[in-house]
Structure formats: C-alpha cells, structure tokens
N, C-alpha and C positions, 0 to 999 in steps of 0.2 A: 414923487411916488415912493412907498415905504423901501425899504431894503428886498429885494425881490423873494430870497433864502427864508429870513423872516415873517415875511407874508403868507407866503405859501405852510412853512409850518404850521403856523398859527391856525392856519385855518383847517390842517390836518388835524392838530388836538383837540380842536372844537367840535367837528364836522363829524358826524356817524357812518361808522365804516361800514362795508360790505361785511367782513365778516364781523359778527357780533364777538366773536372770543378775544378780538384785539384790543375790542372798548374795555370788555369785563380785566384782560391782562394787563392793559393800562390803568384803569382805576385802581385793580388791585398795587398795582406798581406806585402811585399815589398814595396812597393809603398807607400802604407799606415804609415810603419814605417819611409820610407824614408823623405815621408812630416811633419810627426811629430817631427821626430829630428830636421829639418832643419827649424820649427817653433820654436824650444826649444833654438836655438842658435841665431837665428835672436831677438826673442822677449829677451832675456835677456841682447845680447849685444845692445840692443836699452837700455834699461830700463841702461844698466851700461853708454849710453850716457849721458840718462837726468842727473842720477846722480850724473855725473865729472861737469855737467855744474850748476847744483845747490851747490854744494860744492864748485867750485871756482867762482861764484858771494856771495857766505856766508863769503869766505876766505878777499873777500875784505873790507866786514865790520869787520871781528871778527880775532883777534888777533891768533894767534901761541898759546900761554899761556895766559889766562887772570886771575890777581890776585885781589882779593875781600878780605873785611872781612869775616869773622866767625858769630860775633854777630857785630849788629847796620849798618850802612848805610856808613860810611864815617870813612878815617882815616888820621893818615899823615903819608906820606912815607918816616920816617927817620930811621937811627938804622945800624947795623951790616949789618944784613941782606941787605938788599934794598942798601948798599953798595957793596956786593959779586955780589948784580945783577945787579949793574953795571960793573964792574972790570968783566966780565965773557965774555969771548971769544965768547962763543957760542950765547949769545943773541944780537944782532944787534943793535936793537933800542929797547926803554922802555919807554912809553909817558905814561903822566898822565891822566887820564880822569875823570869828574865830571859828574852824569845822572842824573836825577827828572824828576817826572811828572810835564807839565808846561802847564798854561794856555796862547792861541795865540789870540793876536788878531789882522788883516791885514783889513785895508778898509773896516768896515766893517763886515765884517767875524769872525767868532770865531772856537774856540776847541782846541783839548786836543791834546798835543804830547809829545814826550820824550826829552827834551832838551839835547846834548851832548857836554859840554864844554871839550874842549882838547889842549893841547896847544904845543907848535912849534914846538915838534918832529912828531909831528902827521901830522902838516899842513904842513911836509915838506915831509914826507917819504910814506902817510897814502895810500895805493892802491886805493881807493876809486876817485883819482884826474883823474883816466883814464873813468870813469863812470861817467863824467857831461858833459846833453846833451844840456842845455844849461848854457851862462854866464861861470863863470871860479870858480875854488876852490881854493877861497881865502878870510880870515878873517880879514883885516886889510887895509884900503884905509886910509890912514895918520893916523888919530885919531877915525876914522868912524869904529868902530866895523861892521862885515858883517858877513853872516850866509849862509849856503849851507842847500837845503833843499832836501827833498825826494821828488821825483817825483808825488805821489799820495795826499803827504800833499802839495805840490803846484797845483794841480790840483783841490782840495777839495776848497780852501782858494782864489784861485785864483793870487797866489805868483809870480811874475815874476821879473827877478834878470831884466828888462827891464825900470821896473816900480821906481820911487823915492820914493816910502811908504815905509816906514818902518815896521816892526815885535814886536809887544809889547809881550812882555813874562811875566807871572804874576806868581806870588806864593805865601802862605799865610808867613808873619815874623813869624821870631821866637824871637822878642823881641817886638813885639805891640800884647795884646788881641784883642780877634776878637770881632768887632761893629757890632751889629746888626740895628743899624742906620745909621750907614755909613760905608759898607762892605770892599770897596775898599781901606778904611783908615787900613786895614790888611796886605794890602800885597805889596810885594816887587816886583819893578815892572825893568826890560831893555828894551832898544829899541835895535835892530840891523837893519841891511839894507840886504836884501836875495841879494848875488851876483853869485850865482849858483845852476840848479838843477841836482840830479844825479840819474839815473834809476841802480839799483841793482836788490831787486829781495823782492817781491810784502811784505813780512811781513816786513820789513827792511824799504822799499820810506814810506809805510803808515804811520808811526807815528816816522821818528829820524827828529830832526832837531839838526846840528852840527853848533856849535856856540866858541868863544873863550873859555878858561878855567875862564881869569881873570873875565868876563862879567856873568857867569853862578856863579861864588863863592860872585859874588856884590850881584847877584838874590837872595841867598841862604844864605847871609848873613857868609859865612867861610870866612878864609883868608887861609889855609895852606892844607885844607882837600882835599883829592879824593875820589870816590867811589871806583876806581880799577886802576891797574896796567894793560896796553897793553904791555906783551912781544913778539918780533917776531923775532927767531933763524936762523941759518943758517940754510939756505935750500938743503944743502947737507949733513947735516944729517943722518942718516940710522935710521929707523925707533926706532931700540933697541937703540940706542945713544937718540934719540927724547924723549922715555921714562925713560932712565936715568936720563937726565938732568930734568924731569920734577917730578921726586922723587926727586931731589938734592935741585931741588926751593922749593919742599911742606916741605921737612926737613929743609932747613933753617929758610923760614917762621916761623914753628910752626904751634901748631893747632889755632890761633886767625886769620889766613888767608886761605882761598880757593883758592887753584892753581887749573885750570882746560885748559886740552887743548883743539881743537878745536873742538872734536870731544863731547867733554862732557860739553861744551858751548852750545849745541843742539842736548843734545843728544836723547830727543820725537824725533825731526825731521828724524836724523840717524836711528834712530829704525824704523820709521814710514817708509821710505825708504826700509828698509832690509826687513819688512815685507812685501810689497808688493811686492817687488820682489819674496820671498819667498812664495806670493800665487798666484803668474802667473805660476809661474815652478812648486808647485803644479796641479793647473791645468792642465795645457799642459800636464805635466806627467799621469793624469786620464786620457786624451783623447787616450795619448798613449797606455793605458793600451785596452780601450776599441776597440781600431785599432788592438790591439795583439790578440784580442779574435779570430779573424781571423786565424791563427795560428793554434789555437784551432782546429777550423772547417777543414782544411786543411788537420792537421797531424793525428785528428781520421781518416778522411780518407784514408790518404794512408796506416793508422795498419791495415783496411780493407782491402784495394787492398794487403798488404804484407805479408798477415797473411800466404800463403800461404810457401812465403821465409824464412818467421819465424820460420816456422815448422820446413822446411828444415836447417837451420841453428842449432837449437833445436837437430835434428837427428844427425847432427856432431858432438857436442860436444860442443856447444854454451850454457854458461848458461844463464837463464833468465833473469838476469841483465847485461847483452851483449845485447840481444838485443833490451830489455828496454832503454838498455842506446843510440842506434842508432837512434832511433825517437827522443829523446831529443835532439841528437845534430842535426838532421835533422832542425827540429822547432827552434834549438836555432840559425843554419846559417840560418835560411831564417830572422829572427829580426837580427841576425847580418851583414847582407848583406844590410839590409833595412837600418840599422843605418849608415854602414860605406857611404852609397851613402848621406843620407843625411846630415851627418856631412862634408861631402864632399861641398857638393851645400851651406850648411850654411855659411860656412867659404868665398864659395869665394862670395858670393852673401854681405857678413857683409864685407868684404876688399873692395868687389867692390864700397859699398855706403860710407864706409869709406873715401875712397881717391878719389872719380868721386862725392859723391853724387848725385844718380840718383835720389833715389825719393827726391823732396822738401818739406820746411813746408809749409802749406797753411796759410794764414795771411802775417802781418807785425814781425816778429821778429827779433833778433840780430841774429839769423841763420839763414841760408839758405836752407839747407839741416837737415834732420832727423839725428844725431848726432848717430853713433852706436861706441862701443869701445870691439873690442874682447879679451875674458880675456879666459886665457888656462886655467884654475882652471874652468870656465864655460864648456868649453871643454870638462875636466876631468870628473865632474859630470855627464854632460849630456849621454855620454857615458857609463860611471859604471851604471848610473840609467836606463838605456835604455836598456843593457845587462840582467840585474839581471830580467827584466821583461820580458824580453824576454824567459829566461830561465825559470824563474817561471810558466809562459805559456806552455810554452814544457815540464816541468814536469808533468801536470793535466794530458791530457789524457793518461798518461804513467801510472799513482801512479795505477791505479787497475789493472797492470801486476805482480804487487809486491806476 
C-alpha cells in the first residue's frame, strides 16, 4: 500500500474541490512558482553568459600565471628558478614584460597611460593579435619601433596606425635631478609610430599602450629588468593540475616573488561578478518566496474544507502527525509541480537562445544575440532552494495542528 500521507495528498491536488477558489488559488500558486523558477534559471544562465565573455576578453590580455616581485618594481629574471620555468613542460610560452605610468604625447594631444613593453615572445604568441580592429599587431617596421594601442586611448588622443605622427612617451630620469627651470630637461623621452588598435574590454583599451620591451627599458633607463613574468600553460590541464603547478612555481620562486593566477590577477573584478550574481538569485528567490505565500492561502483552505476528513481519519486510528503531515506534502506538490514545469520551460527557453539566439542585443556589439550559458550546478540550486520554500511554506499553516 502507498505511503498513506502521500496517497491521500495526491489525490487532494488532483481531485476538485468544493470550493472553486482553492483550485483557481492553487493553480495560481503553480503558475506562479512556475514563472519564478523559470526567471531563476534564465536570469542566472544570462548573467553565467556575460560572465564567460568578460573572462575571455580579460584572458586575452592577462596571462595564465603572472610573476611579479614581492618588494620594489622590477627585477631580472635570472637564477635556478626562472630556469625550471623554462625546462617545464607544462608552461608553453613565458615573455617578459616591462609597465610604468607614461606621459603621451600625439599631434598635439596629451595624457597618461600604462606603457607595456614585451618582447618577441609576446608579439608572437600574445591573444591579443585577434583583437585589432584596425592597422595590424606589429612592433617592428625595419628599425621603426611601432606600438599597438587601446582602442579608447586612440580615441581619446586621436591615434590612428593611418596617420605618420608618431607617439612621444615621456618619464621622469633616474639619473638627471628634476629643473624646475627647465622641466623637460628631466625626463626620458621615446618616440614609436602606433601601427594598430585593438578593442578588448573597456578597463584594459583605456589606458595600455603595448610597445617593444628594448624601447620601454631606453624610457626607463634599465638594461636587464622586467616588471613580471607572463606564464601561459597548457590548456588541457584539469583544474587540480592548474593549481598544482601554480604552487610548484610560487615554491620555486620563493617569497621575493608573487605568483598569481588568472583569477587573482582580478580578483575585485571576480568577486564583484560573483556578488552580483549572488544578489540577483537572492532576489528572484524573495519574490519566489512572496509567490509561495499563495500556497499559504490555498492549503489553510482546504484544512477547512478537510477538517471534516480529518476527523474521520482521526476516528480510525490516524494520529495527528499523519494528518499534519498530508497538508504538508499537499502544499509541498503544488511548489513542487510549479517548479518542475518551470525548470522545465527554463531549460529549453536558455537552449533555445543558446543555439538559435532569438532574442538580440540592441546596439553595435561583438555579439549578436544575448549570450546565455546553462550550468547544472545552477540547476541544482535553483531546485533545492525552490523545494526547501516550498516546503517551508507548507509547513506554517500546519505548525498549530502540533
């Protein structure tokens, strides 16, 4: 024989009541849960879209592993170490990179950006060469040092790899005192020629400007230094290998170096990301909750229309918490009915846009369509959290049968 609690439910959600307002308050209570799950999973697999697509336009500027010092700005990359990270299988390429803040000045125009000198591993392998929308990503025209800019500092400056001006990059020496009669007799000054610009992704175009290494260490007056180390691994990695290896680099190093992978290279950004997504599903989940109250309203009613059954049940040999317990799971299948339909409709409505994109973005962008990515871990949550309120609900007007 079924579960007795279970039986008798079932046969409440199915069976038409005396009073019609409790069918109408329950489907509406269906419906209602239905639309809210199927908001829970559309808006989160949108938000896990933006997400993949801000991470891999971040991935094209920002290395796998990036190694820094500890203390001061610059180092040289000789020694044991920095030898194991060449000889390592697992790291691919390892280019050097120079950065400072640098004064620009184009035809006229001025201001401040991050100068990024790197050199030929970089301008050969760098992701970044798929991202220039106009001119080409290339440092070197015979003897003509050339510079790739960011799309916003060439918009700002008025830079075009079109144009024959050149890019004057200024900094103060570190072997001349600074005049305060003659200011510019302080500083160390290159020219380059812009021969491309490349759109990535708005904090990144506004202030990098990518320049050779040897022309950036002229600037800055080194010969041998870098700021950091770009590692970037094999991509078939499995996650727990990713993090091994990137203990394996911080132990070699030592503590006078910062190994950081990509995810702790920005990791405000990543937080900032996680949290908002963590206050939209908040959200959604209060509205859910406040659609559940419905439920509420429904199942007081039918302990009314039932009360009569209850008795009856009560006179056989039913104890109290038998029948307490049938309203709950009554109330718990009308949320769980609501949810399975609309995890139902979520899924194929986030597939549908997935692979047809129906709805588009509005504007000019590098996509077309609203970018959504279904993740069963979203799935999972939305479900258990959908359930538990459901349930939670179906317990209240039950707890004073106790």
């Amino acid at each position: 024989m079924p579960y007795l609690p279970f039986f008798i439910a079932r046969r409440y959600l199915f069976a038409k009541k005396s009073h019609n307002v409790i069918n109408i308050i329950s489907a509406i209570s269906v419906a209602g849960m239905a639309v809210g799950t199927a908001a829970l999973v559309i808006i989160l697999s949108v938000y896990n879209g933006f997400d993949s697509i801000v991470k891999t336009s971040l991935s094209d500027m920002d290395p796998d592993i990036m190694v820094t010092p500890s203390k001061g700005k610059t180092f040289v990359p000789e020694g044991e170490a920095f030898d194991w990270l060449y000889d390592n299988e697992s790291i691919l390429s390892m280019s050097s990179v120079l950065e400072d803040n640098v004064y620009l000045s184009y035809s006229g125009r001025n201001g401040i950006a991050i100068a990024k000198g790197v050199d030929e591993v970089y301008m050969e392998e760098s992701p970044i060469s798929k991202d220039i929308i106009e001119g080409k990503f290339e440092f070197h025209k015979g003897d003509i040092p050339l510079a790739v800019v960011g799309s916003q500092v060439a918009y700002e400056m008025g830079i075009s790899p079109r144009f024959i001006a050149g890019i004057e990059m200024y900094f103060p020496s570190a072997d001349r005192p600074f005049s305060l009669s003659n200011p510019a007799a302080s500083l160390e000054s290159v020219k380059v020629f812009p021969s491309g610009i490349y759109n990535i992704e708005s904090s990144t175009d506004n202030n990098v400007v990518i320049v050779p290494l040897a022309q950036m260490r002229e600037l800055l007056g080194l010969e041998k230094e870098v700021s950091g180390l770009e590692l970037r691994i094999d991509s078939t990695l499995t996650p727990k290998a990713q993090k091994k290896l990137l203990a394996q680099i911080a132990d070699k190093m030592g503590p006078e170096y910062k190994v950081k992978d990509r995810y702790q290279q920005n990791e405000s950004l990543y937080k900032m990301m996680r949290y908002e997504k963590a206050s939209v599903y908040l959200i959604l989940l209060f509205v859910i909750i406040i659609i559940a109250f419905n439920i509420f309203s429904s199942l007081s009613m039918l302990m009314i229309e039932k009360e009569e059954d209850t008795l009856t049940l009560q006179f056989l040999g039913a104890k109290e918490s038998t029948t307490r317990h049938i309203f709950i799971l009554e109330g718990w299948m009308i949320s769980l009915l609501g949810m399975l339909i609309g995890l139902v409709c979520g899924i194929l409505i986030v597939l549908a846009q997935q692979y047809f994109g129906i709805v588009k973005m509005p504007g000019s962008f590098s996509i077309s369509a609203y970018p959504v990515i279904l993740e069963w871990s979203d799935i999972l949550l939305t479900a258990v959290s959908v359930a538990a309120i459901g349930y939670f609900i179906a317990w209240l007007p039950t707890a004073k049968r106790k």
